[in-house]
Backbone and ligand atoms as CSV (ligand in chain L), in Angstrom:
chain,resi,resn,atom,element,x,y,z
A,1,UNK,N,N,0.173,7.820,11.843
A,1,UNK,CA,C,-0.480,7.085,10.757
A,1,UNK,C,C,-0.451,5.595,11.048
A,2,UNK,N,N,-1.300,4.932,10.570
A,2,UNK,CA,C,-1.405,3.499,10.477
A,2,UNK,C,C,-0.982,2.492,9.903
A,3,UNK,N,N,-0.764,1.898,10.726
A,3,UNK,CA,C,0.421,0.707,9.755
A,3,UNK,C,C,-0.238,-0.156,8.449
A,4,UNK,N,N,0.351,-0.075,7.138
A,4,UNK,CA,C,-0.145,-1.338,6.264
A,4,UNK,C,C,-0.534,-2.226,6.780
A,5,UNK,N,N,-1.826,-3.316,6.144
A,5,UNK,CA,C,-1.895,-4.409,6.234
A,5,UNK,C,C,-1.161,-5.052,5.542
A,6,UNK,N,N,-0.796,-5.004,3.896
A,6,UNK,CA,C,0.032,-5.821,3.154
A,6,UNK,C,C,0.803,-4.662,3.021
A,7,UNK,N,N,2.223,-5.777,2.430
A,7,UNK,CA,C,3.128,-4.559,1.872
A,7,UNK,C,C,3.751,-5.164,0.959
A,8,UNK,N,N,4.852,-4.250,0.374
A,8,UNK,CA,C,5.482,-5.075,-0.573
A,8,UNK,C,C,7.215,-5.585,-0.436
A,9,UNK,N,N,7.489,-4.666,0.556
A,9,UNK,CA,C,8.900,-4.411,1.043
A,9,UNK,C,C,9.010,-3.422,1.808
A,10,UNK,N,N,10.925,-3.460,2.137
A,10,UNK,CA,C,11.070,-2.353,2.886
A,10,UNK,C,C,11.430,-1.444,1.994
A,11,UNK,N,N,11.354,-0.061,2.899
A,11,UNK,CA,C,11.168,0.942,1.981
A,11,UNK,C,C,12.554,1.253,1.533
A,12,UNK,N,N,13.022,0.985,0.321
A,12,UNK,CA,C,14.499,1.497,-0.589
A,12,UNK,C,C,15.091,2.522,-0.004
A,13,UNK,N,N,14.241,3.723,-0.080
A,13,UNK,CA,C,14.523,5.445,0.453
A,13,UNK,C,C,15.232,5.302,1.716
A,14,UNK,N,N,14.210,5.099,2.650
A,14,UNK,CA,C,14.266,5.403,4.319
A,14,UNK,C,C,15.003,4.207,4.867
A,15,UNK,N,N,14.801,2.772,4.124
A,15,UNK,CA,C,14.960,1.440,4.819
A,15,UNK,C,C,14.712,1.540,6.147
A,16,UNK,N,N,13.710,2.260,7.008
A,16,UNK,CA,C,12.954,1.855,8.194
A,16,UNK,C,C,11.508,1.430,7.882
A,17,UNK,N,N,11.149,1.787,6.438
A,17,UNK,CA,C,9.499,1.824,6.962
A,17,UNK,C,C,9.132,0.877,5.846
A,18,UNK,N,N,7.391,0.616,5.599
A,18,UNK,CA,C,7.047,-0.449,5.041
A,18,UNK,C,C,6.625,0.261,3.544
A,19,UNK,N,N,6.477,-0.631,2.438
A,19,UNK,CA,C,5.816,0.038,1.764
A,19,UNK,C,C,4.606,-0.485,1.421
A,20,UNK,N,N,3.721,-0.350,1.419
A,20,UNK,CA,C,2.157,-0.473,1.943
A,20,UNK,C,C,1.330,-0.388,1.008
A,21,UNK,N,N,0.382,-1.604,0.564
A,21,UNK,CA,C,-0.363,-0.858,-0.706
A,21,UNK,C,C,-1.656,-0.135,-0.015
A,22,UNK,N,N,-2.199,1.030,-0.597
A,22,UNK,CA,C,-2.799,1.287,0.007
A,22,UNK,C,C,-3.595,2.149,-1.785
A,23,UNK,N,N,-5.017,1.914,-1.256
A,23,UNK,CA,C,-6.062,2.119,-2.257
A,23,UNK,C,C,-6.387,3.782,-2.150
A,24,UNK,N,N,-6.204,4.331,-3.022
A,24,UNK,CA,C,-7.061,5.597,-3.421
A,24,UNK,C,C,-8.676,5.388,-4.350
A,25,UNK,N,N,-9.375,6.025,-3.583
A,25,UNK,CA,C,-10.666,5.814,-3.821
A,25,UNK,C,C,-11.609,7.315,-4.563
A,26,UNK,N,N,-11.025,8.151,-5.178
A,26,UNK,CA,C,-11.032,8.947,-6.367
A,26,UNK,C,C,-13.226,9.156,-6.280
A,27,UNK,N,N,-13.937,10.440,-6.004
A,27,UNK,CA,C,-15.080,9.702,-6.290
A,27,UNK,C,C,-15.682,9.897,-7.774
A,28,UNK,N,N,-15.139,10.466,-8.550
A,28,UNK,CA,C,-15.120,10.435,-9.796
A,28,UNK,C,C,-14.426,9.148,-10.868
A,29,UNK,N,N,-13.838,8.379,-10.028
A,29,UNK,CA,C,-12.957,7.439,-10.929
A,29,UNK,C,C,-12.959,6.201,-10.374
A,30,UNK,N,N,-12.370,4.849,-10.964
A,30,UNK,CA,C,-11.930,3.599,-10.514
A,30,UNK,C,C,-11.186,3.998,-9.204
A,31,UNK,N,N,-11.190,3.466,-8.576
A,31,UNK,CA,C,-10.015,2.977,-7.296
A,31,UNK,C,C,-8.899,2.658,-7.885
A,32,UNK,N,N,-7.403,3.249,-7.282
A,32,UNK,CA,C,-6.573,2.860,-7.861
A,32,UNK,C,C,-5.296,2.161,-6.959
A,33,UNK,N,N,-4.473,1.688,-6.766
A,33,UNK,CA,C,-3.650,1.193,-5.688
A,33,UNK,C,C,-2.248,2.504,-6.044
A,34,UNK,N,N,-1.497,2.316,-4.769
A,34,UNK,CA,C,-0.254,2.856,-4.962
A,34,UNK,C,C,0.510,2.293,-3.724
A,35,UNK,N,N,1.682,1.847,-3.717
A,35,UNK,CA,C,2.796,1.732,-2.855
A,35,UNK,C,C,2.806,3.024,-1.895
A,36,UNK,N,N,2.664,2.830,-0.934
A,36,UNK,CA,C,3.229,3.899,-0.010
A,36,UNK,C,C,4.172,3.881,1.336
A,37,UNK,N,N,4.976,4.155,1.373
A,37,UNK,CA,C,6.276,3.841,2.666
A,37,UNK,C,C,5.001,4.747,4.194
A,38,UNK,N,N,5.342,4.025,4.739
A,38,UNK,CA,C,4.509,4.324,5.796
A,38,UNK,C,C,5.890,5.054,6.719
A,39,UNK,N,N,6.266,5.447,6.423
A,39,UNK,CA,C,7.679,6.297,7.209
A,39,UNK,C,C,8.160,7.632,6.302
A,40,UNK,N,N,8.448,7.195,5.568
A,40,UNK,CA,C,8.876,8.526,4.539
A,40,UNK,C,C,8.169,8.771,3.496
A,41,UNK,N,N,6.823,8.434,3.318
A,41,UNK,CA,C,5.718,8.591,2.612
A,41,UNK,C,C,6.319,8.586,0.941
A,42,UNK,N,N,7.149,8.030,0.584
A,42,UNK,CA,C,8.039,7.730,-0.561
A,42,UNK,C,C,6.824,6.290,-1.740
A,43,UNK,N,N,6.315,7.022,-2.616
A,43,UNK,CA,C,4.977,6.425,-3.051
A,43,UNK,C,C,5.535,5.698,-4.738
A,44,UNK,N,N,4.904,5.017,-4.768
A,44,UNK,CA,C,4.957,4.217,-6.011
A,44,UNK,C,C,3.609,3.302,-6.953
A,45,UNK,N,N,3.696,3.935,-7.909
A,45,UNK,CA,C,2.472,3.562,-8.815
A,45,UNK,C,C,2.463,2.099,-9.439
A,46,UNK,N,N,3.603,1.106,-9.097
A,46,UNK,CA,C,3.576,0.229,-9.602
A,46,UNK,C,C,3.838,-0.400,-8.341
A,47,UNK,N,N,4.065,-1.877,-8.563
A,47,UNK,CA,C,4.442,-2.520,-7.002
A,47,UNK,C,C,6.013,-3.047,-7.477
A,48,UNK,N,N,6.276,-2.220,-8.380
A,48,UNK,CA,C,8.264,-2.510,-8.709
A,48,UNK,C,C,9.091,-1.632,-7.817
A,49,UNK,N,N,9.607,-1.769,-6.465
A,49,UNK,CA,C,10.292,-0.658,-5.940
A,49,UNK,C,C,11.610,-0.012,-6.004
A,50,UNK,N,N,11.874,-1.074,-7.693
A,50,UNK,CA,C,12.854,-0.470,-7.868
A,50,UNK,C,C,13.183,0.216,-8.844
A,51,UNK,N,N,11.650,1.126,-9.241
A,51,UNK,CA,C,11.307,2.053,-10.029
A,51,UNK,C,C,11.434,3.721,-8.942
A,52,UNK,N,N,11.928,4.319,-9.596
A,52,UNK,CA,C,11.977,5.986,-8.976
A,52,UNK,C,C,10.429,6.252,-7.897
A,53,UNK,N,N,11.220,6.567,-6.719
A,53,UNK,CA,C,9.431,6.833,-5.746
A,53,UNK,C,C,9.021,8.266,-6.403
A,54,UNK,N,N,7.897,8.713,-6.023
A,54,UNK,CA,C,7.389,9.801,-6.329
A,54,UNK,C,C,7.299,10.154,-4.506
A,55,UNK,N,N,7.113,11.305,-4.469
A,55,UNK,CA,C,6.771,12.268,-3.009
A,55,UNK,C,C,5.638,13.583,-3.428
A,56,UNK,N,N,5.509,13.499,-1.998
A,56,UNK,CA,C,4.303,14.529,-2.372
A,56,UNK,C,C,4.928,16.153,-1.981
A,57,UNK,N,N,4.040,17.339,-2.090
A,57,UNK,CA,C,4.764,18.450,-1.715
A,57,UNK,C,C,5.276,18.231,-0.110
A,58,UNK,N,N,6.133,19.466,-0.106
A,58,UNK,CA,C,6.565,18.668,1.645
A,58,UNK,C,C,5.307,19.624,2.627
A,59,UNK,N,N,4.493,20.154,2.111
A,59,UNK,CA,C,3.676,21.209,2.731
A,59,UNK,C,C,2.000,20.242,2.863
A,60,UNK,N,N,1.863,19.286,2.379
A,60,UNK,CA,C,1.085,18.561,2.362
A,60,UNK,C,C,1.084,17.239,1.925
A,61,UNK,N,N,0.436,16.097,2.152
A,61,UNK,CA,C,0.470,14.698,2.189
A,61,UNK,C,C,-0.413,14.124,1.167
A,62,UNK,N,N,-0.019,14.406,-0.417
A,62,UNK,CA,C,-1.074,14.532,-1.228
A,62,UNK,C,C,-0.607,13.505,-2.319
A,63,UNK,N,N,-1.301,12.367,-2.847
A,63,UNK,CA,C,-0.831,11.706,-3.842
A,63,UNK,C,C,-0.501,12.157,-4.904
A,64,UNK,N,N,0.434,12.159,-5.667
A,64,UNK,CA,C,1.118,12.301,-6.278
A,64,UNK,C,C,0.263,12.497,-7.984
A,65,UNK,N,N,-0.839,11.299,-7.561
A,65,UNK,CA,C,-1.613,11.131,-9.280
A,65,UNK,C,C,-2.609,12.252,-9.526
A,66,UNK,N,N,-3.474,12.705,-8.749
A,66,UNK,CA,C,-4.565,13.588,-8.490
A,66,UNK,C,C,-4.728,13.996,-7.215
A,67,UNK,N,N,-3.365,14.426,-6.349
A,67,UNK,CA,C,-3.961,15.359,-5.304
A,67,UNK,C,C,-4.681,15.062,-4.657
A,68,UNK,N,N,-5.140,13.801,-4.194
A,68,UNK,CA,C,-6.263,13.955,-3.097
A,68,UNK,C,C,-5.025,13.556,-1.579
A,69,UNK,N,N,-5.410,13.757,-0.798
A,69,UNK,CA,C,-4.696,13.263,0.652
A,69,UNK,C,C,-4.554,12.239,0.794
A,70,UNK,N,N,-3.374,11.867,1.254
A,70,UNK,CA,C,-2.301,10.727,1.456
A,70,UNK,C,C,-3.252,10.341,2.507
A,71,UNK,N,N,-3.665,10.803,3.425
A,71,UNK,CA,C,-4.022,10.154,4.938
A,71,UNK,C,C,-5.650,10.456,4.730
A,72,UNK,N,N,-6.404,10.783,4.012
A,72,UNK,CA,C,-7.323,11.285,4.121
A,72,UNK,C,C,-8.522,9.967,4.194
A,73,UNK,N,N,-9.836,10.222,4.294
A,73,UNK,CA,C,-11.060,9.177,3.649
A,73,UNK,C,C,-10.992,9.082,2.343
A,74,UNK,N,N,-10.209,9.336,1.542
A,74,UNK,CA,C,-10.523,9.002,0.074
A,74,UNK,C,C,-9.110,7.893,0.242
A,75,UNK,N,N,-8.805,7.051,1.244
A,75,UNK,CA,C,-7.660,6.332,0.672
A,75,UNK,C,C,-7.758,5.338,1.849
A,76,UNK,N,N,-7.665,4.021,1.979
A,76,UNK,CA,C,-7.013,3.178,3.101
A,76,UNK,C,C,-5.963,2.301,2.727
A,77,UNK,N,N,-5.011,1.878,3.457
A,77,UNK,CA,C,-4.336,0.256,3.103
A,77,UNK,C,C,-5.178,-0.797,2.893
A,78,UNK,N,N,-5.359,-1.194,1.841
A,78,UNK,CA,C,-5.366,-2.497,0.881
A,78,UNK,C,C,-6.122,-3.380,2.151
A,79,UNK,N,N,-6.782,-4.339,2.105
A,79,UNK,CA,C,-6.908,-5.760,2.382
A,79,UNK,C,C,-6.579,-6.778,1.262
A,80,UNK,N,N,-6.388,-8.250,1.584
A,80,UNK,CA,C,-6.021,-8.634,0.701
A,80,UNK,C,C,-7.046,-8.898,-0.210
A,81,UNK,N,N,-7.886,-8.992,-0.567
A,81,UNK,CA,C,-8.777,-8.866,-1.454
A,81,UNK,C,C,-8.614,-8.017,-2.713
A,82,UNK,N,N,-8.212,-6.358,-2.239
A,82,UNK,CA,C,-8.074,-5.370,-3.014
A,82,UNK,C,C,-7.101,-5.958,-3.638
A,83,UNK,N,N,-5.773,-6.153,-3.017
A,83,UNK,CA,C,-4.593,-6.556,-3.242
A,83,UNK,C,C,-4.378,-6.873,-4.404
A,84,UNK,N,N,-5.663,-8.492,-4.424
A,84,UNK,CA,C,-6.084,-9.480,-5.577
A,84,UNK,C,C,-6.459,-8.238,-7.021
A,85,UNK,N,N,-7.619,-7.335,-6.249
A,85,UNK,CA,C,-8.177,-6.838,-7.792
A,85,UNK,C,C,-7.395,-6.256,-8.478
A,86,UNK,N,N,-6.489,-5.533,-7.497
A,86,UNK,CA,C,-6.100,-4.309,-8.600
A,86,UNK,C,C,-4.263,-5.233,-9.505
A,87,UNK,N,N,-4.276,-6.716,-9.172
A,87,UNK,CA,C,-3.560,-7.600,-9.252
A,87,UNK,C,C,-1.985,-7.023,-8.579
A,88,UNK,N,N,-1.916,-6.649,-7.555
A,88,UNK,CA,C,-0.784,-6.537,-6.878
A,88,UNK,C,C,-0.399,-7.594,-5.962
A,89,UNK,N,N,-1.345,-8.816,-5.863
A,89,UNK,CA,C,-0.964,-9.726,-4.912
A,89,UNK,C,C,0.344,-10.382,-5.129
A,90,UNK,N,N,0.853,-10.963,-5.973
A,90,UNK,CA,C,2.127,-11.435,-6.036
A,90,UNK,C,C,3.292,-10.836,-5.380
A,91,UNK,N,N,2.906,-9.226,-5.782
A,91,UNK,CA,C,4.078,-8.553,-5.041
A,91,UNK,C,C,4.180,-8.188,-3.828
A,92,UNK,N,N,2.839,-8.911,-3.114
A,92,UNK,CA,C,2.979,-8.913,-1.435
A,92,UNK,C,C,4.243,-9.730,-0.616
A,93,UNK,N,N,4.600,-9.365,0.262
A,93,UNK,CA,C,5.311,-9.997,0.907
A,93,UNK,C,C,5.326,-10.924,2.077
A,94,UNK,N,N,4.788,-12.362,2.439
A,94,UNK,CA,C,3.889,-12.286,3.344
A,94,UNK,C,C,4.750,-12.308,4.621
A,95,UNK,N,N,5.948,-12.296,4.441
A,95,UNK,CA,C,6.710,-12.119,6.096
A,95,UNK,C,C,6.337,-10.423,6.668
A,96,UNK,N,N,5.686,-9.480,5.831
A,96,UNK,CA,C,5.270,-8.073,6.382
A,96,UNK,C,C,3.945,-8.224,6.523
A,97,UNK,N,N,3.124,-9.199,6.710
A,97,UNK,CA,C,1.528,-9.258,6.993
A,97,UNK,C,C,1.373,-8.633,8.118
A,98,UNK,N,N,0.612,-7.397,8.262
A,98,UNK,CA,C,0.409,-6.979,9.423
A,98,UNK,C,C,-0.922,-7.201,10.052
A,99,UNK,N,N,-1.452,-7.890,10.898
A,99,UNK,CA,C,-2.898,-8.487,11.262
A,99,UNK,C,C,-3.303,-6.880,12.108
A,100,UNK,N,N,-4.575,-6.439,11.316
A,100,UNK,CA,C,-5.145,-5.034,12.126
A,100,UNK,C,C,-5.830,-5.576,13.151
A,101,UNK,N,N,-6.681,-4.750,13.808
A,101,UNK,CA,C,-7.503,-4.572,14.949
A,101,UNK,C,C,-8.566,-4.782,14.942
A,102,UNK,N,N,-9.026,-4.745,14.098
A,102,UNK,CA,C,-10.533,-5.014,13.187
A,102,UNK,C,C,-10.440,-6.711,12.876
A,103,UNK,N,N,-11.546,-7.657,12.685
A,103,UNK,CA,C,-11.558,-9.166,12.500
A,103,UNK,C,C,-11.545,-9.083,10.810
A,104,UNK,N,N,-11.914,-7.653,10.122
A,104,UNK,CA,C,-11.706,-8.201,8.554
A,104,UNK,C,C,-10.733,-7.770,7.902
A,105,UNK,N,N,-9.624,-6.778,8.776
A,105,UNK,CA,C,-8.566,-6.864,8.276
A,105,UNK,C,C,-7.467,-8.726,8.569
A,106,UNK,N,N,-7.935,-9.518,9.551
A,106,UNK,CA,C,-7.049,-10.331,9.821
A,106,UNK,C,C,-7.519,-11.509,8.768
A,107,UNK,N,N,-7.086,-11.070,7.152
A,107,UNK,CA,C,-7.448,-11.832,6.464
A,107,UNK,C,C,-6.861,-12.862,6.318
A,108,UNK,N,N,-6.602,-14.150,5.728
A,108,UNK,CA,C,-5.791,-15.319,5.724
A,108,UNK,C,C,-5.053,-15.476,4.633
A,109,UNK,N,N,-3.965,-14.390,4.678
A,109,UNK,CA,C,-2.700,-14.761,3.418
A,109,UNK,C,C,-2.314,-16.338,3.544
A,110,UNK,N,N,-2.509,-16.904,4.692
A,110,UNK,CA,C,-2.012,-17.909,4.785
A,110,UNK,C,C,-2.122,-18.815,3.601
A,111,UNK,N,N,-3.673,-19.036,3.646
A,111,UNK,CA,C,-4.398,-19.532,2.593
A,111,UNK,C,C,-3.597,-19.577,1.158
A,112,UNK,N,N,-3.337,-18.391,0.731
A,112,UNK,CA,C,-2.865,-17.937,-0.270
A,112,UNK,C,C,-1.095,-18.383,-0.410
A,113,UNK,N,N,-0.660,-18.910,0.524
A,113,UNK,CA,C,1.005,-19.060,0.399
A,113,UNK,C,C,1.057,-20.398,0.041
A,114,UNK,N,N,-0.224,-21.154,-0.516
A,114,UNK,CA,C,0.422,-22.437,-1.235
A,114,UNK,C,C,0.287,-21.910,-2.558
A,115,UNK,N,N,1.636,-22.494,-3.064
A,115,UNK,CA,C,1.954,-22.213,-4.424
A,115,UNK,C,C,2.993,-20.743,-4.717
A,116,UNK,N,N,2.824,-20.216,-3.516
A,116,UNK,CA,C,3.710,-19.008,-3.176
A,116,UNK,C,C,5.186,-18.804,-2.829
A,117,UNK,N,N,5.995,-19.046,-3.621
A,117,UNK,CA,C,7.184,-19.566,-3.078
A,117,UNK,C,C,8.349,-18.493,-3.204
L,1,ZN,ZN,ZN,10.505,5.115,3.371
């Protein structure tokens, strides 16, 4: 699996992996964000991680809210943009900025770290 672009921390559970916002894209519904540990797939509906994770069955990789696939096309990690809408930006972290491979994931948190303290 692919690494977050933003995250919010390390992951509480596993403390190896990131936790990643990453967008579910529902095609019946709003888009919604969720925390996800990119290691122990340990998921969170808020960007507080020090609220109880949710997990999915261990037989499949399925969000937790409506079942669609953890890894699937109905979901990617966040850019920061999304970040902004679904208002999870504050709880980014920007020492975990991960710059993708692609030129529009290498968005400019930078920008964004005045006033960010
Ligand atoms: Zn984890």
């Amino acid at each position: 699996m692919s690494k977050p672009f933003h995250s919010i921390g390390i992951c509480p559970v596993c403390e190896t992996g990131l936790c990643g916002v990453r967008i579910i894209v529902p095609t019946d519904q709003p888009p919604y964000p969720l925390a996800v540990c990119d290691e122990c797939e340990a998921m969170w509906t808020t960007p507080d991680l020090s609220q109880e994770p949710l997990f999915s069955s261990a037989e499949a990789a399925v969000n937790p809210i409506d079942g669609l696939p953890l890894w699937g096309p109905e979901s990617h990690w966040a850019d920061l943009g999304e970040c902004d809408q679904v208002g999870w930006i504050e709880a980014i972290d920007p020492g975990l900025h991960y710059h993708g491979t692609r030129p529009e994931h290498d968005d400019p948190l930078v920008s964004l770290d005045e006033g960010y303290s």
